[in-house]
C-alpha positions as CSV (number, residue, x, y, z in Angstrom):
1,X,0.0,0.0,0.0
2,X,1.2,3.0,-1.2
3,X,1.7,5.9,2.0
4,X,1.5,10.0,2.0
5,X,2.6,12.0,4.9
6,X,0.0,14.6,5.5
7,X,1.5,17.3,7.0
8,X,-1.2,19.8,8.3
9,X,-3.4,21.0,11.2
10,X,-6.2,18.2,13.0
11,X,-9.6,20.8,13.4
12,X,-11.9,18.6,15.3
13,X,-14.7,20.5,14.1
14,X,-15.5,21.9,10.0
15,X,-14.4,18.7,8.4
16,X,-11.1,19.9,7.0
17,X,-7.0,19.3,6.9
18,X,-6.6,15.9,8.2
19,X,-10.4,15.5,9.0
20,X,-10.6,15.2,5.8
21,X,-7.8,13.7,4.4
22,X,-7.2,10.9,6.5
23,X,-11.1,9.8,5.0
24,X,-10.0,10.3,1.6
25,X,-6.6,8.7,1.3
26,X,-7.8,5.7,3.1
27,X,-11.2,4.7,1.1
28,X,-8.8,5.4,-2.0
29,X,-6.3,2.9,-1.1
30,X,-3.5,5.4,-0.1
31,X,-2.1,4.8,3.8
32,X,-2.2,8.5,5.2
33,X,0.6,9.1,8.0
34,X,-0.5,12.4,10.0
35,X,2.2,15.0,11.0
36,X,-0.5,17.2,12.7
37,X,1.1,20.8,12.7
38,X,-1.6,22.3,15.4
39,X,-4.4,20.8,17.1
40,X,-7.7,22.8,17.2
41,X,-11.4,21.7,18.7
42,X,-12.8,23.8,15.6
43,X,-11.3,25.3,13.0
44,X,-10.5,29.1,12.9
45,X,-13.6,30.2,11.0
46,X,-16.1,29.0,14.4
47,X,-16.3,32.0,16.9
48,X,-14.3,30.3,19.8
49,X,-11.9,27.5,19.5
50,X,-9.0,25.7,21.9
51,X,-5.5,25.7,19.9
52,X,-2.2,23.8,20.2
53,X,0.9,24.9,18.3
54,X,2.8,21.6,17.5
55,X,6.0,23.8,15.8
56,X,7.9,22.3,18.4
57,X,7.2,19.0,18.3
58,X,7.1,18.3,14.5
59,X,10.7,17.4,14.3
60,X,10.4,14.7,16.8
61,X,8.1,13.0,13.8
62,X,11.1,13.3,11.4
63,X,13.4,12.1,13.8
64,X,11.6,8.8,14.7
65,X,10.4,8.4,11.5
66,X,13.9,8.2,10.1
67,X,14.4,6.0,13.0
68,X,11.8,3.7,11.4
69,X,13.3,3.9,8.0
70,X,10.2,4.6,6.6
71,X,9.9,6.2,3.1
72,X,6.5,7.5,1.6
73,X,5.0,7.8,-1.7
74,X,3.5,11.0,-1.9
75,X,4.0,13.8,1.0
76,X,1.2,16.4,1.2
77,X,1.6,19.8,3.2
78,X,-1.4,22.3,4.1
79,X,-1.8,25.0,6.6
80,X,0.8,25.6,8.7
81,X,0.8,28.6,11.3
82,X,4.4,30.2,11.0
83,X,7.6,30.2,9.3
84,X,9.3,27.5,11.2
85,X,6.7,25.3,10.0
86,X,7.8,25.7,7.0
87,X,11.6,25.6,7.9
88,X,10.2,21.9,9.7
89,X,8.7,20.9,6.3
90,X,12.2,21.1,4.5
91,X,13.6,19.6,6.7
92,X,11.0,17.0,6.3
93,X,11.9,17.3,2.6
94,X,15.5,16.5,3.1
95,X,14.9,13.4,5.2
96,X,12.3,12.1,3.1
97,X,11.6,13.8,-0.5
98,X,13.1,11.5,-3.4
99,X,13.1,11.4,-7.3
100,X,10.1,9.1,-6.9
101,X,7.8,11.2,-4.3
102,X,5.2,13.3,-5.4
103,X,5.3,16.6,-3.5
104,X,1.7,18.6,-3.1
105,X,1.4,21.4,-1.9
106,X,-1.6,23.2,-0.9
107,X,-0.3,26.8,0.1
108,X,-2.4,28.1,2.5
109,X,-2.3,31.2,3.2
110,X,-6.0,33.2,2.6
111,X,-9.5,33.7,0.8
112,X,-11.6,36.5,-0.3
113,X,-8.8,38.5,-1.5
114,X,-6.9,38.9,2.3
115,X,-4.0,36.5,4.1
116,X,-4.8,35.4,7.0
117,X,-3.5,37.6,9.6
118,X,-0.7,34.6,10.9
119,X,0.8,35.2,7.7
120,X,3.7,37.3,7.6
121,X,5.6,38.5,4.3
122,X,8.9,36.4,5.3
123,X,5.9,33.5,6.0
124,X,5.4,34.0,2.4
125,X,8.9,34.1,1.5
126,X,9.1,30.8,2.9
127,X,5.7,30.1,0.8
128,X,7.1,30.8,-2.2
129,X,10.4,28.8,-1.8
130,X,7.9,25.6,-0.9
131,X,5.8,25.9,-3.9
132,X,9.2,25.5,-5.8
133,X,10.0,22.0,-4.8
134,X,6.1,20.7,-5.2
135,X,5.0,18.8,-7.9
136,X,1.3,19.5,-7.6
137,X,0.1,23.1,-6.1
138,X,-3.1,23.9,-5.3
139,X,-3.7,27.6,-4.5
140,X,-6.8,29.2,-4.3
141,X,-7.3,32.3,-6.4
142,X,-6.1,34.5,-3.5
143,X,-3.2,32.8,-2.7
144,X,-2.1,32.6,-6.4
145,X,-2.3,36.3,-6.3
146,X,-0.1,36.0,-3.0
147,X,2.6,33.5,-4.9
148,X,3.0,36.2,-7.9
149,X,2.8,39.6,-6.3
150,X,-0.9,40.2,-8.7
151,X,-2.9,42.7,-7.4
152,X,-6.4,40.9,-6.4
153,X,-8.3,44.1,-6.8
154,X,-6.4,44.3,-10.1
155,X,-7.7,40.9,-11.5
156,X,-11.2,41.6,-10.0
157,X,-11.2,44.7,-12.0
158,X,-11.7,42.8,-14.7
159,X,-15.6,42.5,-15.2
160,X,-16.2,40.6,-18.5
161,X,-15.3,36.7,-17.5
162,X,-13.4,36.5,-20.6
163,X,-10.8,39.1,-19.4
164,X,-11.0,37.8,-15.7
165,X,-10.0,34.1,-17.2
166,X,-7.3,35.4,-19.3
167,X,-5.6,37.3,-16.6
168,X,-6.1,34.4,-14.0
169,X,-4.6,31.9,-16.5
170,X,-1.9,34.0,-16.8
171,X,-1.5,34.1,-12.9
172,X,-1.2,30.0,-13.7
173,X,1.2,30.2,-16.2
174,X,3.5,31.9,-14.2
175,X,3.0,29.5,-11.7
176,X,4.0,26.7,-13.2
177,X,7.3,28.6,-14.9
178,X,8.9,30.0,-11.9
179,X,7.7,26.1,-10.3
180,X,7.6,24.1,-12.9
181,X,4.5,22.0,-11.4
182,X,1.6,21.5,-12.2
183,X,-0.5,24.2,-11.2
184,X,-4.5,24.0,-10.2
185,X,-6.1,27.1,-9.0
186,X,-9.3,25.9,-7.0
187,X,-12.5,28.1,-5.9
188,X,-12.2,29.9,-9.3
189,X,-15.9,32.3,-9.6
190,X,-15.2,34.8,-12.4
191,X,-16.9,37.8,-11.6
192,X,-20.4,38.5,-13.4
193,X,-21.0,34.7,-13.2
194,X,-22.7,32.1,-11.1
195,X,-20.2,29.3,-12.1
196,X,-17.3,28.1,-10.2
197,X,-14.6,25.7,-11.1
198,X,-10.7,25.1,-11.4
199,X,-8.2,26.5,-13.3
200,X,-5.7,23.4,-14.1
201,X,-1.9,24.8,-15.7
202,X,0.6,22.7,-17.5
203,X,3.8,22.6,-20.2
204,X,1.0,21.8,-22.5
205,X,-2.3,23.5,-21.7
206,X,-4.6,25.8,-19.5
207,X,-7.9,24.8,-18.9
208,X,-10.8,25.5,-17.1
209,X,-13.9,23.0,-16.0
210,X,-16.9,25.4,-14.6
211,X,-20.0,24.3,-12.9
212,X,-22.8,25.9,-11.4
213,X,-22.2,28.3,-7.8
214,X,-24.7,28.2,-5.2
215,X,-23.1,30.7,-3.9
216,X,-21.8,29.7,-0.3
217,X,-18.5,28.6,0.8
218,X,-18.1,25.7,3.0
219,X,-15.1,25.1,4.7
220,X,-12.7,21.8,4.4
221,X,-13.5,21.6,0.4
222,X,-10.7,22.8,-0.7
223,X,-8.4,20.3,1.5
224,X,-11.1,17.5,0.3
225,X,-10.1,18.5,-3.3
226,X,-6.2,18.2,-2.9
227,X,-6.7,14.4,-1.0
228,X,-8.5,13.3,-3.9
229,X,-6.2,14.7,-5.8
230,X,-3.2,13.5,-3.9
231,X,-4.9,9.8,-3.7
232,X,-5.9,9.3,-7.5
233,X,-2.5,10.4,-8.8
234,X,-1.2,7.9,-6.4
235,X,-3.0,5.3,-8.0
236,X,-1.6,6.5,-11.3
237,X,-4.2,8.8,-12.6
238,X,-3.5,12.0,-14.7
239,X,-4.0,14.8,-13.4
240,X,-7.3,16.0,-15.6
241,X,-8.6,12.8,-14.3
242,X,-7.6,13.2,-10.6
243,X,-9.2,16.9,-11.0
244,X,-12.4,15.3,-12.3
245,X,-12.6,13.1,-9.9
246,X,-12.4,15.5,-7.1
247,X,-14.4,17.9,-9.2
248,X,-17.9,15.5,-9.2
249,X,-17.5,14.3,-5.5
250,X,-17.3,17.4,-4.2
251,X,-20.5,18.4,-6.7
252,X,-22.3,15.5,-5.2
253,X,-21.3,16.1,-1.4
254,X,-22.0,20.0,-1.9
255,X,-25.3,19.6,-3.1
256,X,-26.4,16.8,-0.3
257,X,-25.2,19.5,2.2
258,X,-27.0,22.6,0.7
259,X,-30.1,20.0,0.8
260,X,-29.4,19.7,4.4
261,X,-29.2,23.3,5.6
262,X,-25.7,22.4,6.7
263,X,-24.2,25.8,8.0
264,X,-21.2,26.5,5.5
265,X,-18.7,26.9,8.8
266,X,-19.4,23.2,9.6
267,X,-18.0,21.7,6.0
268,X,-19.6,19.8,3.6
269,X,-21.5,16.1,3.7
270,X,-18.8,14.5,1.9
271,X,-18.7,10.4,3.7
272,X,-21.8,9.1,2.0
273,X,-20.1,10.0,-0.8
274,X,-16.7,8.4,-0.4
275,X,-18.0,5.5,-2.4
276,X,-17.6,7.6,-5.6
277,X,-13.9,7.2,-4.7
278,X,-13.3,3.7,-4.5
C-alpha cells in the first residue's frame, strides 16, 4: 500500500485538513501518515476555539520516523501557522523527499482576496520557496495572487469573464514557470458569473472546467479536493482525471449538504459519498 505523509493542522470540528484527508486517502487505497502541525477543537472560521501549536514538536516525527526507515510515496503539506513550520517541512523534505515522491502542496495562506492575519511576508517568502519543490500546487485564487505579487483588486477589475479568465490563467502560467508544477487554482468564480470551477496549468495546456455556484463557501472543500487529488494520482491517474474526480464528488457532497441546511462553517456532507472514490 502506497503511504503520504499529511502534514497539516487536525480541526476537530469543519471537516477539514486531516479530517478530511485521512477519509479520503484511506477509502482510496492510499495509507495516510499524519504530521499534525496544530491541534484545534474547531477550525479558525467558528467563533471560539481551543488551539495547540505543535511547531515544536514536528521534528520529533522526522526524527523517529527516520528512525523507522520509513519512506513515503507521496508527502502532502497544508496550513501551517508560521515560518518555522515551514523551515520543519524542508527539513522533512531533506529526510524524506526522493526522485520518486510526489510533492503537493496546498499553500495556505487566505481567501476573499486577504491573508490570513498569521501570515507574515517572510511566511510567504518561505511560501514561495515551498511551492518551488512541489510537484502538484493547489492555491486558491487569492493565494495565487499572494505567490505572484498580482494585485487581487487588479484581477477583480476585470468584469467581463473572458478578461477575468485570461488574466487568472496567466496568474497559472506563471505558476507553473517559476515552479515548474503542475499548477491548479481551486474556488475559481469569475466575476459576473454564477459558475465556479478550477483552473488546471501545465507545459501543455490551461484549462478551465466550470460548474454551477450556489453561492456559499463551506469550509474543508478545498483540502477534500487536494486528497483526492493526492490519492488518484497515487493510483496512477492524470491529473485532468484526478481533477475530475475531485471535481464530481465534491459536486455530489455540496449539493447533499446545501439540501441539508448544513451551515457552510461546519464543511460539507462528503462520507456518504466516499464510495464515488473507491
Amino acid at each position: 500500500m502506497k503511504k503520504v505523509a499529511v502534514i497539516q493542522d487536525l480541526s476537530s470540528f469543519g471537516k477539514c485538513s486531516l479530517t478530511a484527508a485521512i477519509p479520503v486517502l484511506s477509502v482510496m487505497g492510499v495509507q495516510p501518515n499524519p504530521l499534525p502541525t496544530a491541534v484545534l477543537s474547531a477550525q479558525t472560521d467558528y467563533p471560539s476555539f481551543f488551539y495547540e501549536d505543535l511547531t515544536t514538536k514536528m521534528p520529533h516525527f522526522t526524527t523517529e520516523w527516520q528512525k523507522l526507515n520509513s519512506s513515503f510515496d507521496g508527502i502532502y503539506t497544508g496550513f501551517v501557522t508560521g515560518r518555522e513550520q515551514i523551515d520543519n517541512i524542508f527539513a522533512f523534505l531533506q529526510a524524506f523527499y526522493t526522485a520518486e515522491t510526489l510533492l503537493l502542496v496546498d499553500p495556505v495562506m487566505g481567501d476573499s482576496g486577504e491573508a490570513y492575519k498569521l501570515f507574515t511576508d517572510d511566511m510567504l517568502e518561505r511560501m514561495r520557496a515551498l511551492v518551488k519543490q512541489a510537484d502538484v500546487i493547489t492555491p486558491n485564487v487569492t493565494e495565487s495572487c499572494l505567490l505572484t505579487g498580482l494585485s487581487y483588486d487588479k484581477l477583480y477589475s476585470y468584469r467581463e469573464p473572458a478578461d477575468f479568465m485570461k488574466a487568472l490563467t496567466a496568474v497559472g502560467q506563471q505558476l507553473h514557470e517559476e515552479t515548474e508544477a503542475n499548477v491548479i487554482i481551486t474556488g475559481v468564480n469569475p466575476p459576473t458569473t454564477t459558475t465556479i470551477g478550477n483552473v488546471f496549468v501545465d507545459a501543455t495546456q490551461a484549462s478551465f472546467n466550470a460548474t454551477v455556484f450556489n453561492g456559499k463557501n463551506y469550509s474543508g472543500t478545498g483540502d477534500l479536493f487536494a486528497s483526492v487529488l493526492m490519492g488518484s494520482l497515487l493510483r496512477g491517474d492524470s491529473v485532468a482525471t484526478g481533477i475530475a474526480l475531485a471535481e464530481d464528488f465534491l459536486l455530489q457532497a455540496i449539493a447533499d449538504t446545501t439540501r441539508a441546511g448544513t451551515p457552510e462553517i461546519e464543511g460539507v456532507n462528503f462520507e456518504r459519498y466516499l464510495r464515488m472514490l473507491l
